[in-house]
C-alpha positions, -999 to 999 in steps of 0.1 A, spaced: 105 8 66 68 2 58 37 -9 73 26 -41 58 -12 -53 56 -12 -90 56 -46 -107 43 -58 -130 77 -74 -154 51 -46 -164 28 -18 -154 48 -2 -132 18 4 -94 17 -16 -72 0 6 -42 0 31 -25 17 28 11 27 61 35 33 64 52 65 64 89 66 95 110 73 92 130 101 99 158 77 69 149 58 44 147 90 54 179 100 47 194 65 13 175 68 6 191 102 17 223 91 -6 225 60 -35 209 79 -33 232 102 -34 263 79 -63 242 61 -81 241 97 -83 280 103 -96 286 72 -121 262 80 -132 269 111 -143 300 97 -163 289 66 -202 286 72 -218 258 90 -239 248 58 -214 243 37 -197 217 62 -230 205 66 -232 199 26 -199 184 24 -210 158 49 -245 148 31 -220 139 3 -199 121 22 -227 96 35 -242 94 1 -205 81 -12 -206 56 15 -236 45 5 -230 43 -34 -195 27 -27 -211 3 2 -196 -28 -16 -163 -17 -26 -153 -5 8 -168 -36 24 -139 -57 4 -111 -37 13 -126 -37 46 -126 -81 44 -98 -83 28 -78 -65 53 -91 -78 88 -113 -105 79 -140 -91 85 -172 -110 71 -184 -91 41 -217 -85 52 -208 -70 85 -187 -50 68 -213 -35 41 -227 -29 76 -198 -10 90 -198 12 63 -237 18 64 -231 25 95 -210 54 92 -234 70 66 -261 69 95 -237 84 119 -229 115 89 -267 116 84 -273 118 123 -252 148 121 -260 166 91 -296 166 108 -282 174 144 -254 192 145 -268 232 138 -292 223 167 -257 212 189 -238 248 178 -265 269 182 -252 294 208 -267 291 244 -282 321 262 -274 325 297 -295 349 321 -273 374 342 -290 403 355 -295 420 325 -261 418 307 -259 401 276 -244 368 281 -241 336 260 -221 302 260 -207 294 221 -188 267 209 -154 268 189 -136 243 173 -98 243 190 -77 227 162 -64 196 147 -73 162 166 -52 134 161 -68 106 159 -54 72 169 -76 45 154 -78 2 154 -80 -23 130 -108 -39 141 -136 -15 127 -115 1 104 -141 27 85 -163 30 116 -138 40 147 -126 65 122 -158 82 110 -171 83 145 -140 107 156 -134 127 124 -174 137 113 -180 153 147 -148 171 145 -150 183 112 -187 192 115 -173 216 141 -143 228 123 -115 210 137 -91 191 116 -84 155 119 -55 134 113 -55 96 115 -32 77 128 -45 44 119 -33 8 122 -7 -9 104 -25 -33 85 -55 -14 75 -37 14 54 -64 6 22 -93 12 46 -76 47 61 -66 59 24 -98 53 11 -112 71 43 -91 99 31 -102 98 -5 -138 97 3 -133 130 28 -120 145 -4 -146 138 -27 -174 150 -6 -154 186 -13 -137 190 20 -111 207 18 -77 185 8 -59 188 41 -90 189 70 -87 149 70 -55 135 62 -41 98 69 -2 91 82 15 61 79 36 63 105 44 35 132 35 37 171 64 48 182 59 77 162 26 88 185 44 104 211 63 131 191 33 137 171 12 148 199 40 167 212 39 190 178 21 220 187 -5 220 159 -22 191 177 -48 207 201 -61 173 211 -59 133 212 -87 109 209 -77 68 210 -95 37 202 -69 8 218 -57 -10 244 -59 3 279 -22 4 282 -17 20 248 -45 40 263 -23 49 293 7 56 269 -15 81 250 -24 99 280 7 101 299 23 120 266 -5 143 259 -9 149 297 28 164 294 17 188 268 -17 197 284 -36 185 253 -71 170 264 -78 132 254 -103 111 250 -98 74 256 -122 44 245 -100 12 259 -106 -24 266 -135 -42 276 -146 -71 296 -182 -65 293 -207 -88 316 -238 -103 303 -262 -113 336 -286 -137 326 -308 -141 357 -333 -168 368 -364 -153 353 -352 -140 314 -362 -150 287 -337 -178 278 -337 -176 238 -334 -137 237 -305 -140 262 -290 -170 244 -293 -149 209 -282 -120 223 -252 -131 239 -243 -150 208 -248 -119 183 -231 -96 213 -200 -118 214 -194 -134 176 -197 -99 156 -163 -91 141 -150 -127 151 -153 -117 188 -126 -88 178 -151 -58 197 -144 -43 230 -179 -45 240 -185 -80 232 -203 -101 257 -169 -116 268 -183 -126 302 -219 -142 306 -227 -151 339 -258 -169 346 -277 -179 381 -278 -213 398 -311 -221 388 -310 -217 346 -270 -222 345 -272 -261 330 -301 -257 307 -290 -217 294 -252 -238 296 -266 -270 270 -286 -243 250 -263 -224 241 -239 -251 232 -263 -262 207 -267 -229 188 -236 -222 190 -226 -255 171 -243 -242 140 -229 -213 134 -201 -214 104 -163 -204 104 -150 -196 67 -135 -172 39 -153 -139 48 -161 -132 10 -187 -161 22 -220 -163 43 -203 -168 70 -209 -163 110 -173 -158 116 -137 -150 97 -105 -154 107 -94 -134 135 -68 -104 119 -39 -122 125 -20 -156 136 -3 -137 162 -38 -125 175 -51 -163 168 -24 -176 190 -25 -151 221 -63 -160 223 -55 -194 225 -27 -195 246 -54 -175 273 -78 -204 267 -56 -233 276 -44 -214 304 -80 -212 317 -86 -249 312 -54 -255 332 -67 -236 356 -101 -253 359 -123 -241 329 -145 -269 309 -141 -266 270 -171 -276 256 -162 -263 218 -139 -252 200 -102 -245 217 -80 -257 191 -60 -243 159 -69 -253 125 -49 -267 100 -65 -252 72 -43 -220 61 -50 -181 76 -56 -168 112 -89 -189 118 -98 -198 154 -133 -219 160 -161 -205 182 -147 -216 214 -174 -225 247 -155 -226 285 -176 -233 310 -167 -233 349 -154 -198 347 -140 -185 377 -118 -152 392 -80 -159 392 -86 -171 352 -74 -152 325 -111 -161 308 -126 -142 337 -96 -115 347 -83 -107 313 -99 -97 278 -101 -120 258 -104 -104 219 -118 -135 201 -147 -156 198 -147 -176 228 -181 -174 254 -173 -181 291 -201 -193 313 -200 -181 349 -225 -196 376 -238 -172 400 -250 -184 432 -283 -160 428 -291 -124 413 -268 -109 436 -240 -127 438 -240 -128 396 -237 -85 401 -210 -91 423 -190 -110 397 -204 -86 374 -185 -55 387 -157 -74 394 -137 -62 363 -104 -34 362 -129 -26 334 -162 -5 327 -174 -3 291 -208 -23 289 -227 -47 304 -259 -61 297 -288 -80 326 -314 -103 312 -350 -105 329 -385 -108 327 -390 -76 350 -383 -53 338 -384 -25 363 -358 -42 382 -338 -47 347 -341 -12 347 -331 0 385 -298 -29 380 -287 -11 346 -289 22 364 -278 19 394 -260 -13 402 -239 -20 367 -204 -3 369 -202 4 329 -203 33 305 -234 15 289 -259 -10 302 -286 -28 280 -314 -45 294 -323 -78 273 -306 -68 244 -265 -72 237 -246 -35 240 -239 -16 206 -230 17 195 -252 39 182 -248 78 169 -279 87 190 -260 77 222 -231 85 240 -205 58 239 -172 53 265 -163 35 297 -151 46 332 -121 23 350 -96 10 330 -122 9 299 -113 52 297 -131 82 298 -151 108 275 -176 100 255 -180 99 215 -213 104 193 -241 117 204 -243 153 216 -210 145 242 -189 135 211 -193 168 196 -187 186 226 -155 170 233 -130 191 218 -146 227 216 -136 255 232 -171 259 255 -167 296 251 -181 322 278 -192 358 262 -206 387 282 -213 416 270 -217 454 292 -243 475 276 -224 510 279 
């Protein structure tokens, strides 16, 4: 068998990748894991060094990644230069960060010597999407490795190029050959690899059930995980914002990647009073933004593939069935590849798959709130919890909604949610748990060691 990576664009393969034996991953995990002791030991400046490398490869190879990148998931090229510049920011922010992070932490008992360290705990398998295929993976293996864990990646089917060039980069910054490795192995395979005892530890970008699949099997083997799942993220637009920064930043929150993100603005719900004119506005921008070959200047590429084309549409006729207005968009193109047009629903209420479900595509619903607090009601009303964002003029109560009243891992006032190394980043609900970048991500899987020491 072999996992096939299908260009979205043209509809033809680019290449097929063999599957591993078992026989093989286990040889893999057994060398990795000899590779990670030997790491974990080795000082923390020379990890550091290997990652300054590593983000000056990304940047000197920017373009060439970016194209396997498009070519894989459709992508449109210049977001994807921007993926990969993104991960060299997130290795910077760590190379600067990261001695501060391990420094041990001294802890006051009467007298006795007593201090908190942290320890790497192993190899951490990493399973990883397709839809940012360089940054989901740098964001779990460069705080690992930093700490001297080992990671393997588990990545999607269809972006094998983007994972073995992952692997080939990790390489040339002079890490050693088996800290980072790549397996082409299918899904079904997961479950036996996190059973094999050199995994310490599971970390998984996905759906929230492959989420619940994840953490059922490593639950069994008492390996900790760390879950970042779907999203149905709500963008409140209330009577007093500013309706062209909301407009713009629903629009930039919700087209990125072709609407493939899990914290896209997937539900925008907007107050009584602004609803028609936000509602007319937005329709107009929306209009100009272009569909096309992501090797273009595009706003928007196909979506990865027609099977993902056609389970986005099928949830966007069910919601017009079920009472939703289509302003644009809402059909399938002709025209060759997995391309589905910047969609606009309005009339958007519960009980409709564009307001219950996810929807992982470029389609905007519009929500009327009867008044501020009803649209926080609607807000909440989600299985999930990854971002949200409110849009207002005041903004001490901006503030005081985000933190107190917004059920979400991250909330954003007047702006559209992002990742960003500085920050943690994870849900609660159905959207997961733990937290990656940041200080958090590091501090995931270590071994927060106690030491005390009796002065004879």
């Amino acid at each position: 068998m072999a996992l096939l990576s299908i260009n979205p664009t043209t509809g033809k393969e680019i290449k097929a990748y063999p599957e591993y034996s078992q026989n093989l991953v286990k040889k893999i995990l057994d060398s990795s894991s000899i590779t990670q002791m030997k790491w974990s030991t080795t000082d923390l400046k020379f990890r550091l060094d290997c990652l300054k490398r590593i983000s000056e490869i990304l940047m000197d190879k920017k373009r060439e990644y970016a194209l396997i990148i498009s070519e894989e998931m459709g992508k449109p090229l210049k977001q994807a230069e921007g993926e990969v510049g993104k991960c060299a920011w997130l290795c910077e922010y760590y190379f600067e960060n990261s001695k501060e992070y391990l420094l041990d932490k001294n802890i006051d008992i009467s007298g006795q010597k007593s201090f908190v360290t942290f320890q790497p705990i192993g190899l951490v398998l990493g399973v990883m999407p397709w839809n940012f295929p360089f940054w989901q993976v740098f964001r779990f293996a460069i705080p690992n490795v930093t700490v001297g864990n080992g990671a393997i990646l588990k990545h999607a089917s269809n972006v094998q190029g983007s994972a073995f060039a992952i692997e080939a980069c990790f390489n040339d910054a002079g890490f050693p050959k088996n800290i980072f490795r790549n397996i082409t192995v299918n899904s079904k395979a997961v479950a036996d690899i996190i059973d094999n005892s050199k995994i310490s530890a599971v970390t998984i970008t996905g759906s929230t059930p492959a989420g619940r699949s994840v953490a059922a099997t490593a639950g069994r083997a008492l390996k900790k995980t760390v879950l970042e799942l779907g999203g149905s993220d709500p963008y409140i637009i209330l009577d007093d914002a500013d309706i062209n920064i909301a407009i713009s930043s629903c629009i930039n929150g919700r087209i990125l990647n072709t609407g493939q993100s899990c914290i896209a603005a997937k539900r925008i719900i907007v107050t009584q009073s602004i609803h028609d004119n936000f509602l007319k506005n937005i329709e107009q921008k929306l209009s100009e933004k272009i569909m096309g070959d992501p090797m273009d200047d595009v706003d928007i590429g196909p979506m990865v593939s027609i099977q993902a084309r056609n389970e986005v549409h099928d949830q966007v006729l069910s919601s017009i069935n079920d009472g939703a207005i289509l302003h644009l968009g809402g059909f399938i193109p002709k025209s060759r590849g997995a391309f589905y047009p910047i969609t606009l629903l309005s009339n958007v209420t519960p009980g409709m798959v564009a307001f219950d479900e996810e929807i992982f595509g470029p389609v905007f619903t519009i929500i009327r709130a009867q008044d501020e607090e009803n649209a926080i009601v609607l807000g909440n009303l989600t299985p999930f919890g990854l971002g949200a964002a409110i849009f207002t003029k005041d903004i001490e109560k901006g503030e005081e909604i985000a933190k107190f009243r917004l059920n979400a891992g991250a909330c954003f006032v007047n702006d559209f949610v992002k990742s960003d190394p500085r920050l943690p980043f994870g849900g609660i609900k159905d959207s997961g748990y733990g937290r990656e970048l940041a200080i958090n991500g590091m501090m995931e899987f270590v071994n927060v060691k106690t030491v005390v020491v009796k002065d004879s």
